[in-house]
PyMOL CGO cylinders between C-alpha atoms (Angstrom):
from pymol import cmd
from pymol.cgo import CYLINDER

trace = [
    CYLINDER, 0.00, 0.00, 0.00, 1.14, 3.51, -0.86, 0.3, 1, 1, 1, 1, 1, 1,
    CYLINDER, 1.14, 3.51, -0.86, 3.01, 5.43, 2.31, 0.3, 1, 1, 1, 1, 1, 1,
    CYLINDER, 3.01, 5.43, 2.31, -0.29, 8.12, 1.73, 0.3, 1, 1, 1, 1, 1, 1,
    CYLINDER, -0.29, 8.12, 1.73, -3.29, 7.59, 0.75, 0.3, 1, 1, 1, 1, 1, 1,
    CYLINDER, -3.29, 7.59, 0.75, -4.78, 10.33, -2.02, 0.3, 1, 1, 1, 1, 1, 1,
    CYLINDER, -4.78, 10.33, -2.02, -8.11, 8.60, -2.49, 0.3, 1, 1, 1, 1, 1, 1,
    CYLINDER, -8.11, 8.60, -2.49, -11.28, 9.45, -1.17, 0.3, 1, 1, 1, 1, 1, 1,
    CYLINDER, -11.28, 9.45, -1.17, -14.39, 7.34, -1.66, 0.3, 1, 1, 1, 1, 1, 1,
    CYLINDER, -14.39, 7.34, -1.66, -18.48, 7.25, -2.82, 0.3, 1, 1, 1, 1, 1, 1,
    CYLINDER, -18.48, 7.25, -2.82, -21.40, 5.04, -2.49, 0.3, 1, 1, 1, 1, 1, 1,
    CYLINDER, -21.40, 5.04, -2.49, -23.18, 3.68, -5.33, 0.3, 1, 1, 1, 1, 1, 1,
    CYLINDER, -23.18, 3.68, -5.33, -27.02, 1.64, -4.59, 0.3, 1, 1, 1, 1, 1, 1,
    CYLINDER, -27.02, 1.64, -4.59, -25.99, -1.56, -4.21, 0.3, 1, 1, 1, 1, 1, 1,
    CYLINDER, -25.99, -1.56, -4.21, -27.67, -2.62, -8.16, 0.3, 1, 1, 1, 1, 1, 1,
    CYLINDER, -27.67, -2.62, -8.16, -25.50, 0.46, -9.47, 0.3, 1, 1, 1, 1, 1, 1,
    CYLINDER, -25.50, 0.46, -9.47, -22.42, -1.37, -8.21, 0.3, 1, 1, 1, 1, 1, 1,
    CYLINDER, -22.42, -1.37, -8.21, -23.24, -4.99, -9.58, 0.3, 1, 1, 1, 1, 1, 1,
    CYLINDER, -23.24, -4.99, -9.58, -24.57, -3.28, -13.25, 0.3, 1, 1, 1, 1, 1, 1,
    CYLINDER, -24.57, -3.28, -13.25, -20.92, -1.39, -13.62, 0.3, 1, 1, 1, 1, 1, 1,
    CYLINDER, -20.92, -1.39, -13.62, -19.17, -4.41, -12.14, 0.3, 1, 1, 1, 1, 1, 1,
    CYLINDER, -19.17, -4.41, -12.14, -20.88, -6.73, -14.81, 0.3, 1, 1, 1, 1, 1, 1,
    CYLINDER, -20.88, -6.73, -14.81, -20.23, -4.81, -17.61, 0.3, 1, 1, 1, 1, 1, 1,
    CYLINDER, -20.23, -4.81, -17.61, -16.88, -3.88, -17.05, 0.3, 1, 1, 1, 1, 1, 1,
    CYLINDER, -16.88, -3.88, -17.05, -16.42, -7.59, -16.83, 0.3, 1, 1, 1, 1, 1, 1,
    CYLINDER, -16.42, -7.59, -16.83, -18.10, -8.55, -20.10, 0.3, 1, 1, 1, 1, 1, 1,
    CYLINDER, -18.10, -8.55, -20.10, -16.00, -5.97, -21.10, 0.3, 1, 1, 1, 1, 1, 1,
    CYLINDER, -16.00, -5.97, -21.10, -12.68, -7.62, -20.43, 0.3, 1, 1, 1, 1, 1, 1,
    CYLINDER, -12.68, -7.62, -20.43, -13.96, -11.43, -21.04, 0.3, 1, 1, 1, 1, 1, 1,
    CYLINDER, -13.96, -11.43, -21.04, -14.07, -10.09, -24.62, 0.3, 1, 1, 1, 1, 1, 1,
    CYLINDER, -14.07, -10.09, -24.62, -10.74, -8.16, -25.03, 0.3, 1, 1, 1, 1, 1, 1,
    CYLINDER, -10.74, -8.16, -25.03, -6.98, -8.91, -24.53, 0.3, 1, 1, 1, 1, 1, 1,
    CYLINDER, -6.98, -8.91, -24.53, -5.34, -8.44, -20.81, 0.3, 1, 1, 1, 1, 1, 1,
    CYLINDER, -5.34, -8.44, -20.81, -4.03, -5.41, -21.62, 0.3, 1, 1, 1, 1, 1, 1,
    CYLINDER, -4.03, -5.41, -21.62, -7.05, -3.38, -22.33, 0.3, 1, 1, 1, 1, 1, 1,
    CYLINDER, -7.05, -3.38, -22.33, -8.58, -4.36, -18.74, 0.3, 1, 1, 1, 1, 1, 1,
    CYLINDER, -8.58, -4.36, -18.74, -11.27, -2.02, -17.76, 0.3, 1, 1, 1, 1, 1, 1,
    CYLINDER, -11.27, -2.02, -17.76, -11.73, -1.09, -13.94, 0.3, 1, 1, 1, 1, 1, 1,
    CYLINDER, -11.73, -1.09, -13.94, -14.61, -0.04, -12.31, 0.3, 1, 1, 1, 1, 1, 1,
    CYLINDER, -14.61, -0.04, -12.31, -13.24, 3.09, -10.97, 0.3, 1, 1, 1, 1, 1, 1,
    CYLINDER, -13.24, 3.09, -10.97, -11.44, 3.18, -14.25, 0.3, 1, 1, 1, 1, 1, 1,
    CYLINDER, -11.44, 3.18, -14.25, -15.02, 3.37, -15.86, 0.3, 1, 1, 1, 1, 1, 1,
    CYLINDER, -15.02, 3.37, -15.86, -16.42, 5.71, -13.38, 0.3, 1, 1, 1, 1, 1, 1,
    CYLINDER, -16.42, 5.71, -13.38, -14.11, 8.06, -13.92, 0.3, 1, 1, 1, 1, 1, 1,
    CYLINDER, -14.11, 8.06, -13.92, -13.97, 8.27, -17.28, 0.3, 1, 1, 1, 1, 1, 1,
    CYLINDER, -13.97, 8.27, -17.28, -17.40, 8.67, -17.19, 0.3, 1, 1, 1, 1, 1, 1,
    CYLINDER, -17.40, 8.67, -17.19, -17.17, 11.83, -14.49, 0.3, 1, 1, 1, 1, 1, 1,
    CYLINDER, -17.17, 11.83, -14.49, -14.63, 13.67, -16.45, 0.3, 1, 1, 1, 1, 1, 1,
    CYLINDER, -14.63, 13.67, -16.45, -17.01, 13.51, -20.21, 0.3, 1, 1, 1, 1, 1, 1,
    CYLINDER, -17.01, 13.51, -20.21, -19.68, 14.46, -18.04, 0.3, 1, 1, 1, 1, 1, 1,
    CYLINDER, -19.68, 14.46, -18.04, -17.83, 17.45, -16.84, 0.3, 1, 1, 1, 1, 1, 1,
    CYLINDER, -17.83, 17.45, -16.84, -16.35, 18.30, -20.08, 0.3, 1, 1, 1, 1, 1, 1,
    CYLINDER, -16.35, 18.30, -20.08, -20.22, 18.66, -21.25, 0.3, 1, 1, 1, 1, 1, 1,
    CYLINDER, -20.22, 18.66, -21.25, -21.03, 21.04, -18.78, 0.3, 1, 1, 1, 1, 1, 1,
    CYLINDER, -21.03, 21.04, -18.78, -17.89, 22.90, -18.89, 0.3, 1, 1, 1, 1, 1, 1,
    CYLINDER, -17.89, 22.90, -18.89, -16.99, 22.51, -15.66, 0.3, 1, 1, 1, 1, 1, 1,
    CYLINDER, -16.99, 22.51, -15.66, -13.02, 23.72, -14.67, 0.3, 1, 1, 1, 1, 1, 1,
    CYLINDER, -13.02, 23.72, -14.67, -10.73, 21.49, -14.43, 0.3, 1, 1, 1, 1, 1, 1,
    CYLINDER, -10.73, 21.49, -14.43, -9.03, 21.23, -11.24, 0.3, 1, 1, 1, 1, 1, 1,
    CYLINDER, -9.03, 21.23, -11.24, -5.48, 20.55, -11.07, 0.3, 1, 1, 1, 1, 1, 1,
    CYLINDER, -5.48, 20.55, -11.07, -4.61, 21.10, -7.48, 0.3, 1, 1, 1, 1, 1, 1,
    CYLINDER, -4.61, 21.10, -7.48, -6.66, 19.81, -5.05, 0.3, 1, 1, 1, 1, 1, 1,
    CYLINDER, -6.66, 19.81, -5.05, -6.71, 21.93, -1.07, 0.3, 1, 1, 1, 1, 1, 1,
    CYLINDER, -6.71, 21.93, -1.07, -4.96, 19.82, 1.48, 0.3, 1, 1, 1, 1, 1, 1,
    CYLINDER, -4.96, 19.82, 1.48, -7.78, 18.65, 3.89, 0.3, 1, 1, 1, 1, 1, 1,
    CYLINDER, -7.78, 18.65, 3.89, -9.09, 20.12, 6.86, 0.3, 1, 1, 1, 1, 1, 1,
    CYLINDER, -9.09, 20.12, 6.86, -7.03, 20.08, 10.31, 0.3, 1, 1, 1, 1, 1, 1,
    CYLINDER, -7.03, 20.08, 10.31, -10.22, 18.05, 11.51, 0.3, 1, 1, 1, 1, 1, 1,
    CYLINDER, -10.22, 18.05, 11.51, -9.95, 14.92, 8.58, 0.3, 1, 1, 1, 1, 1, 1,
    CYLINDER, -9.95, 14.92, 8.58, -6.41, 14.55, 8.89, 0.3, 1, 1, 1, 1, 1, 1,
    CYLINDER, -6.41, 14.55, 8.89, -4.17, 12.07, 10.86, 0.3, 1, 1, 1, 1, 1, 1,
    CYLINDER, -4.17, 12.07, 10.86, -0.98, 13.21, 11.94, 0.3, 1, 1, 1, 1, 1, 1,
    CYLINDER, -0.98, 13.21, 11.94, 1.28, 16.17, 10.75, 0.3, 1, 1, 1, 1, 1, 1,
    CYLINDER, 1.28, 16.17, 10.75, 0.26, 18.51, 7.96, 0.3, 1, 1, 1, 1, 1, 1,
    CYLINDER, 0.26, 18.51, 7.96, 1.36, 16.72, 4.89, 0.3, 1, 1, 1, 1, 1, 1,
    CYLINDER, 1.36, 16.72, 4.89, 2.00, 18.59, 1.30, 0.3, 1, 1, 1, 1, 1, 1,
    CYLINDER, 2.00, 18.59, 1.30, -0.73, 19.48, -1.25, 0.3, 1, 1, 1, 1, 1, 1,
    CYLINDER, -0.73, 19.48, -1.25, -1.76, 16.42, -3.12, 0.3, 1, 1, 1, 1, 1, 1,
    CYLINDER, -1.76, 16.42, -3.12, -2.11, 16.54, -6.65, 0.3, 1, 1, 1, 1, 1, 1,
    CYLINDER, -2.11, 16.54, -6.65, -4.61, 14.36, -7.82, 0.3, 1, 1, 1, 1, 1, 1,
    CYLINDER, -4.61, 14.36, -7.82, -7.41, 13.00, -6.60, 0.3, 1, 1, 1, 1, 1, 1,
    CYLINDER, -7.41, 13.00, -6.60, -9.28, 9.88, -7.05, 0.3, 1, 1, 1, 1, 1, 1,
    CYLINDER, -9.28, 9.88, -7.05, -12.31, 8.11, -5.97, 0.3, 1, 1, 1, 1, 1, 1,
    CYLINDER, -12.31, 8.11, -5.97, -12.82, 4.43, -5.13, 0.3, 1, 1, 1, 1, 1, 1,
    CYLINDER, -12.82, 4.43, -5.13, -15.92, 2.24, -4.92, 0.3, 1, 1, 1, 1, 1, 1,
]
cmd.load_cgo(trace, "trace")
């Protein structure tokens, strides 16, 4: 596991989960290893066309969190962000 975590998570309906989760796997049953398809990887992608559509600026820092959500010393800015499900 990475010395810092930089992901933050989201809750999908339990049906939401199992629809993405099945068709990212059809997906990959029917193409080479190399071109595997997450579901995060998915989501994602999804999000950012989405947000393209509505114009919506692109971050490309993200604000350290607040004193109250973090765990030990003040750590640097991170980056990027991503979400897990």
């Amino acid at each position: 596991m990475a010395k810092r975590q930089t992901r933050r998570s989201i809750s999908v309906k339990g049906l939401t989960y199992q629809r993405l989760k099945k068709h990212c796997d059809e997906y990959n049953s029917t193409r080479e290893v190399a071109s595997h398809l997450s579901i995060s990887g998915f989501v994602e992608t999804l999000i950012h066309k989405k947000l393209d559509e509505l114009g919506a600026p692109e971050e490309t820092v993200l604000a350290p969190r607040p004193l109250s959500e973090r765990r030990g010393p003040a750590r640097e800015d991170i980056v990027s962000q991503h979400f897990t499900f």
